[in-house]
NUBA-927880 format. One line per 2 residues: number of its first residue (from 1); their letters; for each residue y, x, z of N, C-alpha, C. Coordinates in steps of 0.2 Angstrom, whole numbers, always signed. Each point is the difference from the previous one (the first is absolute). Layout:
NUM) A) Y:X:Z:Y:X:Z:Y:X:Z  ... .
//
This chain:
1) XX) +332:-361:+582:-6:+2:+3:-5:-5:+3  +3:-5:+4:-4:-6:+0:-3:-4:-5 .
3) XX) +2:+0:-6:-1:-1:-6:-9:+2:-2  +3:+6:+0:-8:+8:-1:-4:-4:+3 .
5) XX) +2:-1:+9:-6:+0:+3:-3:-8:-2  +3:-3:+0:-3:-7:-1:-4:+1:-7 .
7) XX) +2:+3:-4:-5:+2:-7:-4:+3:+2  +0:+6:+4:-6:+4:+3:-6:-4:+5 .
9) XX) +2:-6:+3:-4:-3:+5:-5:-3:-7  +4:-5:-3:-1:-6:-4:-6:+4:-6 .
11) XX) +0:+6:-1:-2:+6:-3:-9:-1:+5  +3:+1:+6:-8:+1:+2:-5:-5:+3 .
13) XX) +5:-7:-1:-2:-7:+2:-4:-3:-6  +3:+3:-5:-6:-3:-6:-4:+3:-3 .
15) XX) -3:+6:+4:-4:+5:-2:-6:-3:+7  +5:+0:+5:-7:+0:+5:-1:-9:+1 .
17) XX) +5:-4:-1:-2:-8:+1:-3:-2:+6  +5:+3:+6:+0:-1:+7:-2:-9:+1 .
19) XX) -2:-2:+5:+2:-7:+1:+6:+1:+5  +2:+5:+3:+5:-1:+5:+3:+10:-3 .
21) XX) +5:-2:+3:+5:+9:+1:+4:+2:+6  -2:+5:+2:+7:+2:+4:+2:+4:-5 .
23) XX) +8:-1:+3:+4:+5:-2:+6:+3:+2  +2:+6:+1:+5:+2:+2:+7:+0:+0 .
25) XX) +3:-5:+0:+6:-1:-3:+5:+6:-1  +3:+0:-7:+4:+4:-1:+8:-1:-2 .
27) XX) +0:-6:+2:+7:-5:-1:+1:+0:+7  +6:-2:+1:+4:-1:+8:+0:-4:+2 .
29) XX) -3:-6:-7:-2:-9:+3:-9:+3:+0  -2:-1:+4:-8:-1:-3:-5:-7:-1 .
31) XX) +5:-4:-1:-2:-6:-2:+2:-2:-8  +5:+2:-4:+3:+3:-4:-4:+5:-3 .
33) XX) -3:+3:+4:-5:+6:-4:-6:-4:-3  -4:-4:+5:-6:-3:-1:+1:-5:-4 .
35) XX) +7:-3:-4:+1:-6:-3:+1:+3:-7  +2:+7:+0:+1:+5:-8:-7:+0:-2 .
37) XX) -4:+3:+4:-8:+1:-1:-2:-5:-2  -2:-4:+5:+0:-8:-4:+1:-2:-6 .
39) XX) +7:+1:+0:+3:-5:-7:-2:+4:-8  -3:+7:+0:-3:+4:-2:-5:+3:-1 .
41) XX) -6:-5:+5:-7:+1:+0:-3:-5:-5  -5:+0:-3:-3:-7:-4:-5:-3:+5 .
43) XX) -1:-2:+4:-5:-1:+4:+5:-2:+7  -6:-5:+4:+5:-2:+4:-6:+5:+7 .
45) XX) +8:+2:+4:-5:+4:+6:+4:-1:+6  -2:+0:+3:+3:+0:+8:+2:+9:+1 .
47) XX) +7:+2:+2:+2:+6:+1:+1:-1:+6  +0:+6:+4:+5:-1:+8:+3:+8:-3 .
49) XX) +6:-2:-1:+7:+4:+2:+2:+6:+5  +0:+3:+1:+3:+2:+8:+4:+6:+0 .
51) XX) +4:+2:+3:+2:+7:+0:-5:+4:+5  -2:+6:-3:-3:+4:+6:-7:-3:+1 .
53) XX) -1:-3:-7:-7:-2:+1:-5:+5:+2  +1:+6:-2:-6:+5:+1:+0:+2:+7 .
55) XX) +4:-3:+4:+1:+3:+7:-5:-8:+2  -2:-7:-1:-1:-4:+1:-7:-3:-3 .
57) XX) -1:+2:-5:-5:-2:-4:-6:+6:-2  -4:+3:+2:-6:+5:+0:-1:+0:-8 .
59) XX) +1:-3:-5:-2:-1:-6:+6:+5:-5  +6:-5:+3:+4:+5:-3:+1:+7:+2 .
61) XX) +0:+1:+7:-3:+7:+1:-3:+6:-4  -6:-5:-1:-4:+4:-5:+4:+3:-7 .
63) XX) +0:-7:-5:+5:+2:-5:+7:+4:+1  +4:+0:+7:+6:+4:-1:-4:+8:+1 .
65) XX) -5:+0:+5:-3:+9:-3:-2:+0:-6  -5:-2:-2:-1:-2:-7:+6:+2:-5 .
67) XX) +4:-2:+2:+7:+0:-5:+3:+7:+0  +0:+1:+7:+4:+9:+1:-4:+6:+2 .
69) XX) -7:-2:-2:-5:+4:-4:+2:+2:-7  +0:-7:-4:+0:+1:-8:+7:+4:+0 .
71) XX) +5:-3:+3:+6:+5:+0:+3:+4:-1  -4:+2:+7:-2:+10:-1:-2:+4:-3 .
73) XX) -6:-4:-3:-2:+1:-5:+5:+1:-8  +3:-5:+0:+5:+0:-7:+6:+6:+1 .
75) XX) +1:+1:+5:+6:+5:+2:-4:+6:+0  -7:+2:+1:-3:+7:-1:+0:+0:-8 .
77) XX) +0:-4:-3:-2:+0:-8:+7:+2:-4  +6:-1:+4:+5:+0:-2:+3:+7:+2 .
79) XX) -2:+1:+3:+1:+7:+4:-4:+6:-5  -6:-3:+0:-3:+3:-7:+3:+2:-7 .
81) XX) +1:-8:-1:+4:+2:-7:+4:+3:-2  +6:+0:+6:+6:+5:-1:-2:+7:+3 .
83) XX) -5:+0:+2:-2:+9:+3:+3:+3:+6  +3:-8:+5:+6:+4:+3:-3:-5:+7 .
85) XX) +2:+4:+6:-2:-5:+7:+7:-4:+1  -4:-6:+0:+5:-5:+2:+1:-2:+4 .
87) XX) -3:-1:+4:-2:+0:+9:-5:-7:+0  +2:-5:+4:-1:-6:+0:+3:-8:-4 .
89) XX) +4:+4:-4:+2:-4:-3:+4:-5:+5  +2:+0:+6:+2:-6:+3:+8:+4:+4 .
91) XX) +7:-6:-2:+5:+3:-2:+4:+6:+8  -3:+0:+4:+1:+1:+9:-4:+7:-3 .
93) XX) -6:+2:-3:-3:+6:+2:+3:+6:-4  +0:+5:+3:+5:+8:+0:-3:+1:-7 .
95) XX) -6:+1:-2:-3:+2:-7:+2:-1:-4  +1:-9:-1:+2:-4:-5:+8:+0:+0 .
97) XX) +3:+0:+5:+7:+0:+1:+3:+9:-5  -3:+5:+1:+0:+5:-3:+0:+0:-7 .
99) XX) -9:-3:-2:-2:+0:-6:+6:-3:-4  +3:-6:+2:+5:-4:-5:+8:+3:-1 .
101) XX) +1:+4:+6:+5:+5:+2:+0:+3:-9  -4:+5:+2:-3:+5:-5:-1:-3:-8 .
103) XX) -1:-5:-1:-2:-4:-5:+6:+0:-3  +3:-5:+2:+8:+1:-1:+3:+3:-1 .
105) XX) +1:+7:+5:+4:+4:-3:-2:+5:-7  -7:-2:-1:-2:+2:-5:-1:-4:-8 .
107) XX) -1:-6:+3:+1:-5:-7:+6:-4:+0  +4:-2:+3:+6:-3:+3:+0:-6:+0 .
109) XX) -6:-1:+3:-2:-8:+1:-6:-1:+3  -2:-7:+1:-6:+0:+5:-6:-1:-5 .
111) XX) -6:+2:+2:-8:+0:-4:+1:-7:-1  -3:-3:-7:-2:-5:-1:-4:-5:+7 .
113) XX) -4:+0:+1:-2:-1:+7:+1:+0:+6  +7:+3:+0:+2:+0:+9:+5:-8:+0 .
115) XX) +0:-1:+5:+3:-8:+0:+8:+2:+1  +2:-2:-5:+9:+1:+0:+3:-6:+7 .
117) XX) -3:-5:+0:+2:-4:+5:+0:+3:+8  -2:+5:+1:-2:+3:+6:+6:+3:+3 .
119) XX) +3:-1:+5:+6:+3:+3:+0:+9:+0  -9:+3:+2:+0:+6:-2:+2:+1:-6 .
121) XX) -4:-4:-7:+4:+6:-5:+7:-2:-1  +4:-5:+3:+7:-4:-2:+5:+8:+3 .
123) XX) -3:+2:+6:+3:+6:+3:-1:+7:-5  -6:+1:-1:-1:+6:-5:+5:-1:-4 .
125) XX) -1:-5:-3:+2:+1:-7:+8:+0:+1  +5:-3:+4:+5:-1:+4:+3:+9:-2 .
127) XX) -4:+0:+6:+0:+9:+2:+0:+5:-6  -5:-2:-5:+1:+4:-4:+9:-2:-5 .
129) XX) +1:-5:-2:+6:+0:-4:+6:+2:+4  +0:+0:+8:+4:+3:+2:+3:+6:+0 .
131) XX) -8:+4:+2:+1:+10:-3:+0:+1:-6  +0:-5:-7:+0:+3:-7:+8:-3:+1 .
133) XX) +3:-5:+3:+7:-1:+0:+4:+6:+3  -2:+2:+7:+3:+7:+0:-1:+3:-2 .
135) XX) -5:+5:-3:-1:+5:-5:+4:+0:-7  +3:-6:-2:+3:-3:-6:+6:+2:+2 .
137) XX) +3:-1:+7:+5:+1:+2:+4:+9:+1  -4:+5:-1:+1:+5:-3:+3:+3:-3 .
//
């Protein structure tokens, strides 16, 4: 995932050609994060690193709504495609917990789309081969 994100930063560092960047670190080193970015930018920039930079930096602020704006967005377009309410899309909310519940047990596996990495769908999906194990059990 740190991977993604340092492609996705370095992604919008050569479109917009900052002289300087914040950024939010998504590594557990945030020094570590800003030396990925780096060593993957063509341009030399000054980064400041930080965790929780949007709590600390007004700029990134902007960008993290900015970000979960578009978001919402992509998660109403997805919700479109399949015809089906999906809640929020975010792993905690009852809608989405449901929607993938249901998914599931009707396709027997998760949507292209839902993060398999997610402890919520690691449980669904758990839950479901449980009840097909004892239904087998019959």
């Amino acid at each position: 995932m740190n991977e993604i994100m340092v492609a996705c930063y370095v992604k919008v560092l050569e479109e917009l050609k900052p002289e300087s960047a914040f950024v939010d670190a998504a590594d557990v080193i945030a020094e570590r994060f800003r030396e990925n970015i780096k060593k993957k930018y063509s341009c030399d920039l000054n980064i400041t690193s930080e965790h929780n930079a949007d709590e600390k930096y007004p700029i990134v602020s902007a960008a993290s709504i900015l970000a979960k704006v578009r978001r919402d967005e992509l998660v109403r377009d997805i919700g479109k495609n399949v015809g089906i309410e999906i809640g929020s899309g975010y792993p905690a909310d009852p809608k989405t917990i449901k929607f993938l519940e249901d998914w599931v047990r009707e396709h027997g596996t998760l949507p292209d789309f839902a993060r398999s990495s997610w402890e919520t769908s690691k449980n669904i999906l758990e839950k479901s081969r449980m009840s097909q194990r004892s239904f087998a059990d019959y």
